[in-house]
TIFIVEX-252820 format. One line per 5 residues: their letters; for each residue x, y, z of C-alpha. Coordinates in steps of 0.2 Angstrom, whole numbers, plus 2048, in hexadecimal, padded with zeros to 3 digits. Layout:
% residues N
A) X,Y,Z ~ ...
//
This chain:
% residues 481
XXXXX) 74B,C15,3B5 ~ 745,C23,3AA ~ 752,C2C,3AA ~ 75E,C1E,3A3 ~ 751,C1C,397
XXXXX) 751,C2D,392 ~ 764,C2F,391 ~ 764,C1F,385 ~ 759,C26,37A ~ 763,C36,379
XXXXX) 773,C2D,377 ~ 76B,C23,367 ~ 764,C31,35F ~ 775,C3B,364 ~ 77E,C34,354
XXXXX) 770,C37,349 ~ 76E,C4A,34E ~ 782,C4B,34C ~ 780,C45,33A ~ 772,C52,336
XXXXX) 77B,C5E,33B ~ 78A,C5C,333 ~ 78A,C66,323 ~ 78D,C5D,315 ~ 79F,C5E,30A
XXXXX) 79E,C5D,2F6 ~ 7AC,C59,2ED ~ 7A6,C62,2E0 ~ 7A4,C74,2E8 ~ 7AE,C7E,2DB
XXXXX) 7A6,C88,2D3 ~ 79E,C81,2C2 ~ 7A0,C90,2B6 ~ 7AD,C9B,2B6 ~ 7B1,CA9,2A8
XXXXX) 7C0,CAB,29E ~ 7C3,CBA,293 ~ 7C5,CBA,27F ~ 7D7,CC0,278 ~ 7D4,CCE,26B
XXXXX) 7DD,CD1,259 ~ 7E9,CDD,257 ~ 7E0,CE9,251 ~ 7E6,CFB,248 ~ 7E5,D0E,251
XXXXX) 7E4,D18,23F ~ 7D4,D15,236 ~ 7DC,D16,225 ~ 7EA,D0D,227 ~ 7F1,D06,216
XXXXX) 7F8,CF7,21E ~ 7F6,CE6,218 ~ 7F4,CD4,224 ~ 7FF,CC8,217 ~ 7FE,CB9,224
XXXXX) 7F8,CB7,234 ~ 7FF,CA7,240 ~ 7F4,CA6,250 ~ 7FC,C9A,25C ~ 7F2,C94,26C
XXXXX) 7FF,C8D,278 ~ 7F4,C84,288 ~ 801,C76,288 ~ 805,C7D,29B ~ 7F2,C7A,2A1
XXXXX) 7F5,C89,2AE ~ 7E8,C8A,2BB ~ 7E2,C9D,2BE ~ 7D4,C9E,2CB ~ 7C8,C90,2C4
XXXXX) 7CC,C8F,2B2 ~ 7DE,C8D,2A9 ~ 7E7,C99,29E ~ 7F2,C97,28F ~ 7FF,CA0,285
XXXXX) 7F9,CA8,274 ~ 805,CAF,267 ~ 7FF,CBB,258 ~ 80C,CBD,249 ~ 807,CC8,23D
XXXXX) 810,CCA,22B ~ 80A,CDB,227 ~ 80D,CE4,217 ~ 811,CF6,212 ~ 80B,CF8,200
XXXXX) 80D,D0C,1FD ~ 81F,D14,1FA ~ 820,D1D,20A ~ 824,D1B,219 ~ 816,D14,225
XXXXX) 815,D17,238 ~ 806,D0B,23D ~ 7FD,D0D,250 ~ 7F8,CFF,255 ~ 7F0,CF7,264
XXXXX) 7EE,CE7,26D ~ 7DF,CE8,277 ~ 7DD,CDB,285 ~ 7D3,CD7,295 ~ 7DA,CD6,2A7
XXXXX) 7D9,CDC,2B7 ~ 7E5,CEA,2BA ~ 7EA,CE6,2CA ~ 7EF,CD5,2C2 ~ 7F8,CDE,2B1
XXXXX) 80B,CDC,2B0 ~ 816,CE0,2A1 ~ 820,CD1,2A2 ~ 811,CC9,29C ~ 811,CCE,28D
XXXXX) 81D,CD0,27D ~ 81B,CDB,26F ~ 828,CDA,25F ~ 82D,CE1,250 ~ 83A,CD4,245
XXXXX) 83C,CCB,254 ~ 841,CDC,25E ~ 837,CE3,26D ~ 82B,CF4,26A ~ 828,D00,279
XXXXX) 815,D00,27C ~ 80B,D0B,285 ~ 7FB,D06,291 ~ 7E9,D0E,28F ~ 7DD,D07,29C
XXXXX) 7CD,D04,292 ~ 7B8,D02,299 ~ 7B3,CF3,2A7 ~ 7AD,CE1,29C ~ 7A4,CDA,2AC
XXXXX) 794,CDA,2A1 ~ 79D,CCC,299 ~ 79D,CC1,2A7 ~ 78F,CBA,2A4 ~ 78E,CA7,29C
XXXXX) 78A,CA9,28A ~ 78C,C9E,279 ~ 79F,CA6,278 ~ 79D,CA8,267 ~ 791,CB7,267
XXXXX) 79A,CC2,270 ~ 7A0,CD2,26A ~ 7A5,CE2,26E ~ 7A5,CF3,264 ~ 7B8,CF1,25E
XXXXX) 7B2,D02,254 ~ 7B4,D0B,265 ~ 7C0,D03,26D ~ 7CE,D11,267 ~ 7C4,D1D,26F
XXXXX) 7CA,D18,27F ~ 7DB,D1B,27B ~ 7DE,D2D,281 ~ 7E6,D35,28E ~ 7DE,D45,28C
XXXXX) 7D4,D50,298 ~ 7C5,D49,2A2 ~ 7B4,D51,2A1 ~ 7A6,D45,2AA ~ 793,D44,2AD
XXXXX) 793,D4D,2BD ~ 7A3,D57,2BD ~ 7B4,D5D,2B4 ~ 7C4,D5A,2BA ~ 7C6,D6C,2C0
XXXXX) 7B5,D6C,2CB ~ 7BA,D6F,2DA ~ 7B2,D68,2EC ~ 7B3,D67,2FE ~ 7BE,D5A,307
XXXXX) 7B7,D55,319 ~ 7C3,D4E,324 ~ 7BF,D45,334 ~ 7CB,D40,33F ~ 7C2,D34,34B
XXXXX) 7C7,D29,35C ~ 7BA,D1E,365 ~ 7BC,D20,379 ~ 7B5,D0E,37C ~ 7BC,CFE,379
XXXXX) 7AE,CF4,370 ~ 7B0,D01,361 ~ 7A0,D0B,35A ~ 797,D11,34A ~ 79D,D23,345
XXXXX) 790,D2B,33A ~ 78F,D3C,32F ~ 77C,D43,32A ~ 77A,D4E,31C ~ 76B,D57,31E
XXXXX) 762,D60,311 ~ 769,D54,305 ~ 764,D54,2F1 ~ 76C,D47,2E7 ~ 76C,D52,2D6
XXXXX) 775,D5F,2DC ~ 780,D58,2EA ~ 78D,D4A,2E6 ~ 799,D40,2F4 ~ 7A7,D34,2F3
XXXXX) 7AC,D2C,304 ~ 7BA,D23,30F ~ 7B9,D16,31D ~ 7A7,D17,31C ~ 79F,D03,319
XXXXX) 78B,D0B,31B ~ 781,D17,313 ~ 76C,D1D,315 ~ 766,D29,30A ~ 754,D31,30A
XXXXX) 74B,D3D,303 ~ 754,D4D,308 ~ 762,D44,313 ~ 770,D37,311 ~ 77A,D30,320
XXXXX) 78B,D26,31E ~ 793,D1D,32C ~ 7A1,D12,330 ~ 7A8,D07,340 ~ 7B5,D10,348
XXXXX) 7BF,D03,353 ~ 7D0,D0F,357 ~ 7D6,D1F,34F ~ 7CE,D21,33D ~ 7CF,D2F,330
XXXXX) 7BD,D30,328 ~ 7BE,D39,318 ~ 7B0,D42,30D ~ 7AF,D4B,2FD ~ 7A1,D56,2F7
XXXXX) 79E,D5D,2E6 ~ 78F,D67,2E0 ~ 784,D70,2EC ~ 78D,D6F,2FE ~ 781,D67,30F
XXXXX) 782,D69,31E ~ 786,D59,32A ~ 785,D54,33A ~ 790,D47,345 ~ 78A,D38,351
XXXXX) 791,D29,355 ~ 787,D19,35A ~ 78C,D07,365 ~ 782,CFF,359 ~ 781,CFB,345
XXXXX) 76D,CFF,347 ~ 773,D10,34D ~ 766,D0F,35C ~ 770,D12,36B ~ 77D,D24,368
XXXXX) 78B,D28,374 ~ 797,D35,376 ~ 7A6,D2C,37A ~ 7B2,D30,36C ~ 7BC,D3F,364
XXXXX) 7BC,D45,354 ~ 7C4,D55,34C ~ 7BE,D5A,339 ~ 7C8,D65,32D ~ 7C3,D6A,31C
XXXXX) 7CD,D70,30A ~ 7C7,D76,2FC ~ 7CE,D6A,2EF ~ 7C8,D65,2DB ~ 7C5,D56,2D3
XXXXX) 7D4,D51,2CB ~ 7E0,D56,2DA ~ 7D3,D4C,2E4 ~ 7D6,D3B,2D9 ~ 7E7,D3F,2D7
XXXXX) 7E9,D3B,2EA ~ 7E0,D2E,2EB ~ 7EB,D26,2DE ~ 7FC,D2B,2E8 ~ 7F4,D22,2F9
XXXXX) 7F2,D12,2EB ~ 803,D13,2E5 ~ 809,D17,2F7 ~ 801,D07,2FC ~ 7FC,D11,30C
XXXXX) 7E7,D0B,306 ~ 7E1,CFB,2FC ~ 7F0,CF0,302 ~ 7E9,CE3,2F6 ~ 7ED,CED,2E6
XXXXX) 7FE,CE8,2DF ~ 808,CF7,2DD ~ 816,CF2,2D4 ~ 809,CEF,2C5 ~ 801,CFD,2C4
XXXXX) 811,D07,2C6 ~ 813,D00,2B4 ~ 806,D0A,2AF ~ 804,D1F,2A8 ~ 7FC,D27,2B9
XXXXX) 7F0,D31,2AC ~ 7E9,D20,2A9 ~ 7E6,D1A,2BA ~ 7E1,D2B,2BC ~ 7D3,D2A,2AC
XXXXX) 7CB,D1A,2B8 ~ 7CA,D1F,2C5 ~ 7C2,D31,2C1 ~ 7B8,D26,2B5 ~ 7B1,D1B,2C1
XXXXX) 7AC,D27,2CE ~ 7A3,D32,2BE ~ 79B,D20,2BB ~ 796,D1E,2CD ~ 78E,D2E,2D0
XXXXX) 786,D2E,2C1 ~ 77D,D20,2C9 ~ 77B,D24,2DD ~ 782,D37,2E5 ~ 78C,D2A,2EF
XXXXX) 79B,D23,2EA ~ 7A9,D1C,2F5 ~ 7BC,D1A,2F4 ~ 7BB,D08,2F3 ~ 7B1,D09,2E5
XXXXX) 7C0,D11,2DC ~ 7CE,D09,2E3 ~ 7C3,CF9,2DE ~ 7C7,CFE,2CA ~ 7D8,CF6,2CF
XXXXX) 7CF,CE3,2D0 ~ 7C2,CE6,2BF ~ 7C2,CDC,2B0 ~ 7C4,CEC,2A2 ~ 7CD,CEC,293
XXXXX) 7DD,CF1,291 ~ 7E8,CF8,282 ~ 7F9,CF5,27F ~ 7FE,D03,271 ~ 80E,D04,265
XXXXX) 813,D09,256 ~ 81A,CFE,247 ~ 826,D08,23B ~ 825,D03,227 ~ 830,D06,219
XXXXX) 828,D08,208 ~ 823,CF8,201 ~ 829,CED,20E ~ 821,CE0,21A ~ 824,CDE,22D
XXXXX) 822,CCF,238 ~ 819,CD5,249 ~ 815,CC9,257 ~ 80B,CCC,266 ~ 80B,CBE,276
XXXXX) 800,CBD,287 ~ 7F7,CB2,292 ~ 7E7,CAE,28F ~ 7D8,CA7,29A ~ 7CA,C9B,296
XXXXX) 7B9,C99,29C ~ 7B6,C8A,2A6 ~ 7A6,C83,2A7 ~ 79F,C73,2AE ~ 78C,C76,2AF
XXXXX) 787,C68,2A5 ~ 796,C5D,2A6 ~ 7A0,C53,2B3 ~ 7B0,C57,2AD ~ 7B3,C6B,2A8
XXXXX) 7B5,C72,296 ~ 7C1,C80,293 ~ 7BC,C8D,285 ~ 7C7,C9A,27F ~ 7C2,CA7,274
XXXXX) 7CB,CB3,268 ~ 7C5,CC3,25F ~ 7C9,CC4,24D ~ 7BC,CD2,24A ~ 7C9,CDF,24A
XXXXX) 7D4,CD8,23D ~ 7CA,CDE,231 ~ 7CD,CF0,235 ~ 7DE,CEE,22B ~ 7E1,CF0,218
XXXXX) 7DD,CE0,215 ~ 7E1,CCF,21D ~ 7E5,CBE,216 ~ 7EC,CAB,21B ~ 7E8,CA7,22E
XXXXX) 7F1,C9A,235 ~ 7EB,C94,246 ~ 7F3,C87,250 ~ 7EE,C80,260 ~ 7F9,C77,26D
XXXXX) 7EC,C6D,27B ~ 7F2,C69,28E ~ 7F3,C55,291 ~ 7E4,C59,29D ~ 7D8,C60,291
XXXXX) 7E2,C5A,280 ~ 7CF,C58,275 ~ 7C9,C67,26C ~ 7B7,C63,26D ~ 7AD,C73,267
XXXXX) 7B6,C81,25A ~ 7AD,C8F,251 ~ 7BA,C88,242 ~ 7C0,C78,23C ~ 7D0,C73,243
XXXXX) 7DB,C65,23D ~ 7E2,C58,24C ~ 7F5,C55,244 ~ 7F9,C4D,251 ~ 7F4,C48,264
XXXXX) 7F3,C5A,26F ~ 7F5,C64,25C ~ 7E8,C6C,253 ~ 7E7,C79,244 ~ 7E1,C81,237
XXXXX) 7E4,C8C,228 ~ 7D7,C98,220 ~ 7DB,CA3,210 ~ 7D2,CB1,218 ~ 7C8,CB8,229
XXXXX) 7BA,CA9,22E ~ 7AA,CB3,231 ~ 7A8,CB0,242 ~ 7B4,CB2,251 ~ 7BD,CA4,257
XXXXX) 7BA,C99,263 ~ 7BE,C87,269 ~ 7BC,C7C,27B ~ 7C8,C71,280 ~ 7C3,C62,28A
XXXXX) 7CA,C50,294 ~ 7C1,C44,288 ~ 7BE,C44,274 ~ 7A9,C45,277 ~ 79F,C50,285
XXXXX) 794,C46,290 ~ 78A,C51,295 ~ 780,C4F,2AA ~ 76E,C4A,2A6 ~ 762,C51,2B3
XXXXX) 76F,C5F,2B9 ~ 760,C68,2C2 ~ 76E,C72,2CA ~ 778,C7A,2BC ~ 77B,C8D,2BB
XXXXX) 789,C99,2BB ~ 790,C98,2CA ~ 790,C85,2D5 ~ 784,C77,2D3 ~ 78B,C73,2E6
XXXXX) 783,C82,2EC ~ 772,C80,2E9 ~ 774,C6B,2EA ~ 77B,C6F,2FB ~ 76C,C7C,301
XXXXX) 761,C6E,2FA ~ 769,C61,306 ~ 76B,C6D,315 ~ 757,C71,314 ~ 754,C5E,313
XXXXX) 75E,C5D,322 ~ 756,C67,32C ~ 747,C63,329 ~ 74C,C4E,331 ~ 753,C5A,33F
XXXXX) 743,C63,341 ~ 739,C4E,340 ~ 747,C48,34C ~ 746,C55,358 ~ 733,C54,357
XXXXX) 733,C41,359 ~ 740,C42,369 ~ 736,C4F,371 ~ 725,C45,36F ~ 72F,C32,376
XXXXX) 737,C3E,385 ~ 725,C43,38A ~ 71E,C32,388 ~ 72D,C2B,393 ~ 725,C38,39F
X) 716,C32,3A0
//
């Protein structure tokens, strides 16, 4: 009899235990927030250039509304009347400075022309913008468009922590585990100083430094080529291998053969960038973009990056190179516009363009795009901007704009200004002609109201587990007694 009485009470609480530990689905768990990147002016290579901007017509084209990740992106078209005034000829460098990933850079994405007649370009990979990631009032962002050129080199390399021609030893370790389950190979350096000795590793995933050591390691599941680099001051190491991460139980069930070469810097980089373009490392790294691309530029990253990253740790890995590939930086397209004496030309640039989403105080997203005009005023002189916006059916309202804009007609905006405004421009894009804004949106930040909402729940959930479990516990002995 207590028995039945027991498995009754079990099988009505069942359900409710069932419920409780179900976790919870929102239908809102994309992310909140999510940042675009502003399109830049075109903006001149020779400081003194004595071309003139007649006209400007900006045209914003987001009629496609074309999802990228979280946000949308659009087309933008930049057609410039520019104007030769002296009685020479006129060669003009210019550059049109963007932001991408290059692992995601493709030329067909963008057109550059002279009277309607394509212009070679060349490709300068600039400095990482992740800094700008960060949700802001879009229109206070800048950047130092006085240094942007400055980037715009292929010349020779000369870092923080070494030259190009610094040369270093190359460890290789050719390991196989004798046991099924796998273990943790491990290389020690003893006597280890951070200031004079610098490594860049392969296949490792760990690393402990102390005060005169530094240990890497790495799983080794089948036959695996370890690889290390040191510059500076040379260390001796040592080799163990563990069955655990915590390194607490060793064996010596495995093989491993090491070869060294003396190699330098550059021809280091250099062959880290042929196993890239080989795709024999980093198979998530789309080759046939950054084949479109000068080696001496990939080459200029990554040296860069690993400058960077000892700069900041002795330790850097190939990853954290290879990871260079998957950055938000800017990127330069350069070219070169020929002028007659006292004669205009018509040049257009076109690209994609990607907004910033944000619903952190809204129900339904806003979509803001932004657009540079700082470095138009680097030419001559610049007069008559023209800007026209074309809206998607989804989002047809312009709802915010750092500059007036006239509605002609449903999905159509513009605007015509007689010189550069003083601020850059900006405007959002929205489903309805007004923003309702969430009132207590206790949850809002940059990355998922569902996250923290969700966490909230789960917490409160548990905590009618933990009273449930307390309360069936409690009956089941009193049906006991």
């Amino acid at each position: 009899m207590l028995r039945r009485k027991i498995n009754k009470l079990v099988l009505l609480l069942l359900p409710v235990f069932l419920l409780v530990l179900i976790h919870p689905s929102f239908a809102n768990s994309l992310p909140v927030y999510w940042q675009g990147y502003p399109s830049i002016e075109v903006l001149t290579v020779d400081k003194n250039s004595p071309i003139e901007v007649k006209s400007e017509h900006l045209l914003f084209d987001l009629s496609a509304f074309n999802k990228q990740e979280y946000t949308i992106s659009g087309r933008v078209t930049a057609t410039y009347e520019m104007f030769n005034p002296t009685d020479e000829n006129v060669t003009v460098q210019m550059a049109f400075p963007f932001i991408s990933k290059v692992n995601n850079f493709s030329k067909e994405d963008i057109s550059i022309l002279a009277d309607n007649v394509n212009i070679p370009f060349d490709i300068y990979i600039g400095e990482t913008v992740e800094s700008y990631g960060a949700p802001v009032d879009l229109e206070n962002i800048s950047l130092d468009f006085s240094k942007l050129t400055e980037t715009i080199t292929a010349g020779h390399y000369q870092g923080k922590n070494f030259s190009e021609t610094d040369e270093g030893i190359l460890y290789t370790f050719e390991v196989e585990p004798k046991i099924e389950e796998g273990m943790h190979f491990s290389v020690e350096f003893t006597e280890f100083d951070k200031n004079s000795t610098k490594i860049v590793a392969d296949s490792f995933n760990s690393i402990a430094v102390g005060q005169n050591h530094m240990k890497v390691s790495g799983w080794c599941l089948e036959k695996t080529t370890f690889e290390v680099f040191i510059l500076g001051k040379q260390t001796d190491f040592k080799i163990e291998a563990y069955t655990d991460g915590s390194h607490r139980e060793k064996t010596d069930k495995f093989t491993c053969s090491v070869s060294q070469k003396v190699v330098n810097v550059k021809s280091f980089i250099e062959d880290m960038i042929e196993k890239v373009r080989a795709k024999e490392e980093y198979s998530a790294i789309n080759p046939n973009n950054i084949l479109n691309i000068d080696r001496s530029q990939i080459y200029r990253m990554y040296i860069s990056a690993m400058d960077k990253a000892l700069s900041q740790n002795a330790f850097a890995t190939y990853g954290d190179l290879a990871g260079q590939f998957t950055v938000n930086r800017l990127i330069f397209l350069v070219y070169s516009v020929q002028f007659h004496p006292n004669s205009s030309r018509t040049v257009s640039v076109s690209y994609d363009t990607i907004g910033t989403m944000d619903t952190r105080k809204t129900s339904k997203p806003l979509y803001t795009f932004t657009y540079f005009l700082t470095p138009a005023r680097y030419w001559a002189s610049f007069r008559n901007l023209d800007i026209e916006i074309i809206t998607p059916s989804q989002a047809p309202y312009i709802v915010q704009s750092s500059i007036d804009l006239e509605n002609i007609k449903p999905g159509h905006y513009v605007a015509n200004l007689s010189s550069l405004p003083e601020n850059n421009l900006f405007f959002t894009i929205h489903s309805d002609k007004e923003i309702k804004f969430l009132k207590n949106n206790i949850f809002s930040n940059k990355y998922t109201d569902s996250l923290l909402s969700s966490t909230l729940v789960s917490v409160i959930l548990m905590l009618i587990l933990l009273v449930l479990g307390t309360v069936l516990v409690y009956t089941i002995r009193r049906y006991k007694k």
